[in-house]
Each structure stands twice: as structure tokens, then as C-alpha cells.
C-alpha positions as CSV (number, residue, x, y, z in Angstrom):
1,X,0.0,0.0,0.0
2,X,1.1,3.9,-0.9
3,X,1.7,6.2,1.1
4,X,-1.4,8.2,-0.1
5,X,-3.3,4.5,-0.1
6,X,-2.5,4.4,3.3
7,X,-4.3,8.4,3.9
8,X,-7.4,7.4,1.7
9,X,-9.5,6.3,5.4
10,X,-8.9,9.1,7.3
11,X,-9.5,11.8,4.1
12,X,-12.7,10.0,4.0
13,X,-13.3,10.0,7.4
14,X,-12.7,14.1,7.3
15,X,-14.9,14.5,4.2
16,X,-17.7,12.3,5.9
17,X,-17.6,14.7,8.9
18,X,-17.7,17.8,6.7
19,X,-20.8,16.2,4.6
20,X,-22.7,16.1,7.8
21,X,-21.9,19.2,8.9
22,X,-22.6,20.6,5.3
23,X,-25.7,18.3,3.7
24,X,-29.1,19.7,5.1
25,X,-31.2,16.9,6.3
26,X,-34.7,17.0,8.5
27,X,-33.5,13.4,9.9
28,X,-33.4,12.9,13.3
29,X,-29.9,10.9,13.1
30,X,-28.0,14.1,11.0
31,X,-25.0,13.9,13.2
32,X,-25.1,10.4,13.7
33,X,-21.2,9.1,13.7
34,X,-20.3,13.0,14.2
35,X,-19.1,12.6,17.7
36,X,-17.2,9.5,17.4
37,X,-15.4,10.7,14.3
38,X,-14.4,14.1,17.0
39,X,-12.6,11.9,19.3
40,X,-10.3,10.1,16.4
41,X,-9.7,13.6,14.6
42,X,-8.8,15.4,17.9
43,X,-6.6,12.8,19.0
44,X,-5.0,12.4,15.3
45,X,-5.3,16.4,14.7
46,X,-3.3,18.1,11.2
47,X,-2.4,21.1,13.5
48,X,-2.6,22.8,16.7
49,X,-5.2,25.1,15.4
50,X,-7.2,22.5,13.7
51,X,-6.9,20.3,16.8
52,X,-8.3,23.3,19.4
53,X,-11.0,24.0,16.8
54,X,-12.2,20.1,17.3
55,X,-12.5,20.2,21.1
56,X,-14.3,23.4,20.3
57,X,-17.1,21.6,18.2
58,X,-17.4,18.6,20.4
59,X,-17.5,21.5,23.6
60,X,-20.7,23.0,21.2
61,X,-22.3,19.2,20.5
62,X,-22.2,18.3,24.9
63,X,-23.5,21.7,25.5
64,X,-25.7,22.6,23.1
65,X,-26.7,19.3,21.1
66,X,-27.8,18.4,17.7
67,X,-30.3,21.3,17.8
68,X,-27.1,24.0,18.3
69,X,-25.7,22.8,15.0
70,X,-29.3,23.3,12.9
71,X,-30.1,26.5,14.3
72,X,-26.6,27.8,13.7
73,X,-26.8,26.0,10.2
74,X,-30.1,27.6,9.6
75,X,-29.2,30.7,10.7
76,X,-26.3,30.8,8.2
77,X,-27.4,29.4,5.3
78,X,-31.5,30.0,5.3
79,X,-32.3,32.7,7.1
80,X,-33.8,35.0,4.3
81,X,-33.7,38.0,7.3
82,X,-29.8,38.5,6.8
83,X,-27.0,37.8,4.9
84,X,-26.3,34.1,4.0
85,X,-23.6,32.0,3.3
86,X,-23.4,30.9,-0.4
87,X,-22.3,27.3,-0.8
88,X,-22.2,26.5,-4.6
89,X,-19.4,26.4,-6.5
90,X,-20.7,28.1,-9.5
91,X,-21.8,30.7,-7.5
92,X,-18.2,31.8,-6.4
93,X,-17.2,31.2,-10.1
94,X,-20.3,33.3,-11.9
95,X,-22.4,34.7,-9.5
96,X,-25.2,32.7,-10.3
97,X,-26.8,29.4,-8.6
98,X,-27.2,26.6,-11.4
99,X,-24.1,27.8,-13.6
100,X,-21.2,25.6,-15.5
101,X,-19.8,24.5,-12.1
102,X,-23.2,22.5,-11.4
103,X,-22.7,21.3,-15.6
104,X,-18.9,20.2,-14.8
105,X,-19.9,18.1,-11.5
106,X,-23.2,16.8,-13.3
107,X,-20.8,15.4,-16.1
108,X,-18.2,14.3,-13.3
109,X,-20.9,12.2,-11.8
110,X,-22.1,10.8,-15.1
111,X,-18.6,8.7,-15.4
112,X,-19.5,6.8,-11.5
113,X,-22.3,4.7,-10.2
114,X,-23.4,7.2,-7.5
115,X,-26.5,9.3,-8.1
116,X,-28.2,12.3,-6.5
117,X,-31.1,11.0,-4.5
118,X,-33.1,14.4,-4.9
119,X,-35.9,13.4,-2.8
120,X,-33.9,13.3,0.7
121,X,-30.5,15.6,-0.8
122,X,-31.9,19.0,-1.7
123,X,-28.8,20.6,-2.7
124,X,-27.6,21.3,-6.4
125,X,-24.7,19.0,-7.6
126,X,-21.8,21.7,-7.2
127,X,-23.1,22.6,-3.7
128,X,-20.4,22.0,-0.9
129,X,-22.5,19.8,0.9
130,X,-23.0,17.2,-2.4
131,X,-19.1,18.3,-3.2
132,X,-17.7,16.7,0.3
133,X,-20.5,13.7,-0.1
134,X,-19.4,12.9,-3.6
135,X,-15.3,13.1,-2.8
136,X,-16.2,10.8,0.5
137,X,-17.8,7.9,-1.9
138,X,-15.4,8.8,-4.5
139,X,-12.6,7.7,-2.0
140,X,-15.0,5.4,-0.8
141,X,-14.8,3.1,-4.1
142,X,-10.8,3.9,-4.3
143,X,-10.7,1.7,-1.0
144,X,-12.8,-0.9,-2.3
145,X,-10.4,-1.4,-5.0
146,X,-11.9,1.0,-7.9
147,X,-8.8,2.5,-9.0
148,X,-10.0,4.1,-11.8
149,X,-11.8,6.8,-9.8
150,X,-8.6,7.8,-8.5
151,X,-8.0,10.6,-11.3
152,X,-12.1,11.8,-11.4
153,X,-11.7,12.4,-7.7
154,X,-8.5,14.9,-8.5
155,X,-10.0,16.3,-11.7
156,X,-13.3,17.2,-9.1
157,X,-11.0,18.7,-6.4
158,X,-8.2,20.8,-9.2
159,X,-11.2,21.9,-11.3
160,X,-13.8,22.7,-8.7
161,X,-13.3,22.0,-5.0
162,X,-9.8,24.4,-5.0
163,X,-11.5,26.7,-7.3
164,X,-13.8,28.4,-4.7
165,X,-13.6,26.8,-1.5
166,X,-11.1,29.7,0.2
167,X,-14.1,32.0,-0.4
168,X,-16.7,29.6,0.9
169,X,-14.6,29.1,4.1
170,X,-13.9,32.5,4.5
171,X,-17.8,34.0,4.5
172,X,-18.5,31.3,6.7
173,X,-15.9,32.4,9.3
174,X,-16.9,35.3,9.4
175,X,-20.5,35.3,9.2
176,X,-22.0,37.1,12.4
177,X,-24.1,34.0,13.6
178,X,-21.0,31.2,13.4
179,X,-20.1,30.6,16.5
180,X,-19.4,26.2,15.8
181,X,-19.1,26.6,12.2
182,X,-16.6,28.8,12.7
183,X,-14.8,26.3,14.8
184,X,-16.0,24.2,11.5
185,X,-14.5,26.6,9.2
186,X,-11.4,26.3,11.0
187,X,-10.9,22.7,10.2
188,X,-12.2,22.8,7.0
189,X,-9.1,25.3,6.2
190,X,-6.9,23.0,7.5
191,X,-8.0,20.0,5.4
192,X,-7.8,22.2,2.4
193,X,-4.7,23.3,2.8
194,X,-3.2,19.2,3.3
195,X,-5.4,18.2,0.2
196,X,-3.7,20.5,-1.9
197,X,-0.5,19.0,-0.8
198,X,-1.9,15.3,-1.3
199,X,-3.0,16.2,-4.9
200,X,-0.1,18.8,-5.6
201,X,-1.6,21.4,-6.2
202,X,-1.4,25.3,-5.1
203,X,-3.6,27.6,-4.4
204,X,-5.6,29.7,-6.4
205,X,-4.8,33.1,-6.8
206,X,-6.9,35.7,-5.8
207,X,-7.5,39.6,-6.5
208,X,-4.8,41.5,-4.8
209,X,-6.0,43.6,-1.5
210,X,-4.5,46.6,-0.6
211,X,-2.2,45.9,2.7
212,X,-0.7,47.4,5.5
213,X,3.2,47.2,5.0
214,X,5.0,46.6,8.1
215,X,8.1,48.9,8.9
216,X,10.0,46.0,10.5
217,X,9.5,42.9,12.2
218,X,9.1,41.6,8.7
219,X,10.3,37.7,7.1
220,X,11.1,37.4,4.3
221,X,10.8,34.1,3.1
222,X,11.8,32.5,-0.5
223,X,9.8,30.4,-2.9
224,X,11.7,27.5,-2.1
225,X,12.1,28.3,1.9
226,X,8.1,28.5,1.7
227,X,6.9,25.5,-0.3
228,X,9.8,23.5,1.9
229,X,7.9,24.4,5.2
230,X,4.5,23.4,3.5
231,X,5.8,20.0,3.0
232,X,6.9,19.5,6.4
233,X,3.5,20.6,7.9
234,X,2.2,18.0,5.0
235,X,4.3,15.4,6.5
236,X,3.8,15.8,10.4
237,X,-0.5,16.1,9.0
238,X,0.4,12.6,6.8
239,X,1.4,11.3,10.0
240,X,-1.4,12.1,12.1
241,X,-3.6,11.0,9.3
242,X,-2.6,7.4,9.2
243,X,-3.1,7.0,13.1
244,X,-6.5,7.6,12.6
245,X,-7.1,5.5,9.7
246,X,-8.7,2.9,12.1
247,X,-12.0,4.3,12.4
248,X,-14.7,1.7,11.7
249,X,-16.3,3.3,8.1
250,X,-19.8,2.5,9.8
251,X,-19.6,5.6,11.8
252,X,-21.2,7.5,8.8
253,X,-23.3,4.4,7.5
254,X,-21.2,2.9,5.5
255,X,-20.7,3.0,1.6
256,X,-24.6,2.7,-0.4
257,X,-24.9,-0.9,-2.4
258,X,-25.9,1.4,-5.1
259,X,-23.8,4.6,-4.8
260,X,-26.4,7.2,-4.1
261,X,-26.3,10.5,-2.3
């Protein structure tokens, strides 16, 4: 087994987690497997930050419940009173819902078995929520042995997942009603930031903002210095990522017979 065979558990262990905290669902079990998948993640964290962020959630889950989580969800994403969170990708890339991010996902999930099951998953194909879902069974099938999907599920994170997701995970940091989706958003950078490492690929670049320049204190830090410490933090996540490759897959249900969302 590879080295990234060896990480394909726990990344779908992380996307699991983030599809329940991102898929909106009236069932009563929504965060079943959430709490169990905590306890590995916080003791198998990628960084400080992320790990701190964890406790945080599961602090929100024993004091607040599941019912914490769907107001705060609702809040963010529903609440037609204020400002919400857009989650699509082809809103980031057109501002407009239904656009040719929804057409390149649709046509990504024409090559699998899995299918959108639109009467319990209300969200459009290149919403985050069906983006995490669809990367989780992706790596899902990977682990069963289905090699093949090996380069859809990089083509769906280079051409659509990296594209936007900064943005996404920004708004919702610093939306005024986040309180444990900010903690969420948190993690959710972190994982970014170690896929792009797993699939080698940078970071989008994003309109220039005007800064405040420092007069000293400053660190410079060359191309080479920089990408040298990203593959060190890569490294000490990898690590942590294969300790907690022992989580039982049942803690988010399993993988469907017949692939659906």
C-alpha cells in the first residue's frame, strides 16, 4: 500500500464529517457518527489550530446538542432575514446558482455509479454539501479497490473543489451568527490546505488587497524556503492522518450498495 493508499481512510473520514456538517437533512440521526469521528480527529489532529477548533465543536455538541448545530446551520445558510452563506461552486465562479460548475460536477458524476437522490438531498450538484458527499464515496470506491476513480476524484478537487472553497470558508468564518461553524471553518481550512499537498496542487490566486506594510519585524521568506515548510507541515499532517485510519467506516453508515447520495 502507498503512502497516499495508506491516507485514503482518514481523508474520507474528514470529508464524511464535513458532509454532515454541510448536507441539510430534516432526519433525526443528521450527526449520527459526528461525535465518534471528534474523538479520532482530535486525537490524530493536522495542526494545533485544527486540533483546538475540534475540542471546540465537540464542547458546542455536549453543551448545546444536535439542535445547536441546525439553528446555527439555519441561521447561516436559510435565514432570508440576513446575509447568508453561499455554498455552490458556481456561484463563487459566476455569481449565479445553477451555472457551469453545477454542468462540470453533473458530467463528473455521469462517469460513477453514485447518483443524487433528490428526494432526501436538496442541494444542487456543485453545492459544498454534495461536493464533500461525492469526494467521500469517490474515495469510498478507491478503498474498495476501484482504482479508476482515482483521477475523477483529482480532476473534481483541481477543477472545482480548489477553485472556490477559500471564499466559501472565509464567508462562513466570518458570518455574524458562526459561532461552531466557525470552529467548522477552521478545520475545513486545514483540510484544504493538506489536500492540496496530497494532490499537488497550489492555491488559487486571488485579487490583490491593498495591505498594510510593516516597517519591520518583517520575514522574508523565499519560494523555495516556503513551499519547503508546506511539505513539512504536509508530513507531520500525513502522520497524524494514518493513526487515525482505524476508524470503523460504519460511523457515517457505510458506503450505499448502489452509490447514491
Amino acid at each position: 500500500m502507498t503512502g497516499k493508499e495508506q491516507l485514503n481512510p482518514a481523508r474520507s473520514l474528514y470529508y464524511g464529517f464535513f458532509s454532515k456538517m454541510f448536507v441539510f437533512s430534516e432526519s433525526e440521526d443528521r450527526y449520527s457518527g459526528v461525535k465518534d469521528a471528534l474523538e479520532v480527529m482530535i486525537a490524530n489532529p493536522l495542526d494545533t489550530n485544527s486540533q483546538e477548533a475540534l475540542k471546540e465543536i465537540k464542547e458546542f455538541f455536549e453543551s448545546g446538542g444536535d439542535s445547536l448545530f441546525v439553528e446555527e446551520y439555519d441561521e447561516i445558510f436559510h435565514n432570508p432575514e440576513s446575509k447568508i452563506v453561499r455554498n455552490t461552486a458556481s456561484y463563487y465562479d459566476e455569481q449565479v446558482e445553477s451555472g457551469k460548475k453545477r454542468v462540470v460536477v453533473k458530467n463528473f458524476l455521469a462517469k460513477t455509479r453514485i447518483r443524487r437522490d433528490e428526494k432526501h438531498f436538496r442541494e444542487t450538484e456543485d453545492s459544498v454539501g454534495f461536493l464533500v458527499t461525492f469526494m467521500h464515496e469517490l474515495i469510498e470506491l478507491i478503498i474498495s479497490g476501484e482504482k479508476s476513480y482515482e483521477t475523477l476524484q483529482h480532476c473534481l478537487f483541481v477543477e472545482v473543489i480548489n477553485e472556490f472553497i477559500d471564499e466559501f470558508i472565509e464567508e462562513l468564518y466570518n458570518h455574524p451568527k458562526a459561532n461552531a461553524y466557525k470552529s467548522v471553518a477552521v478545520v475545513f481550512n486545514a483540510f484544504i490546505e493538506f489536500e492540496r499537498l496530497y494532490f499537488d496542487v497550489a492555491k488559487p490566486k486571488l485579487k490583490l488587497k491593498p495591505v498594510k506594510k510593516e516597517s519591520e519585524g518583517c520575514e522574508f521568506i523565499s519560494d523555495e524556503e516556503a513551499k519547503r515548510r508546506a511539505e513539512n507541515r504536509a508530513k507531520r499532517a500525513a502522520d497524524s492522518l494514518v493513526n487515525a485510519c482505524a476508524i470503523e467506516d460504519e460511523a457515517f453508515g457505510g458506503k450505499e450498495e448502489e452509490g447514491d447520495l
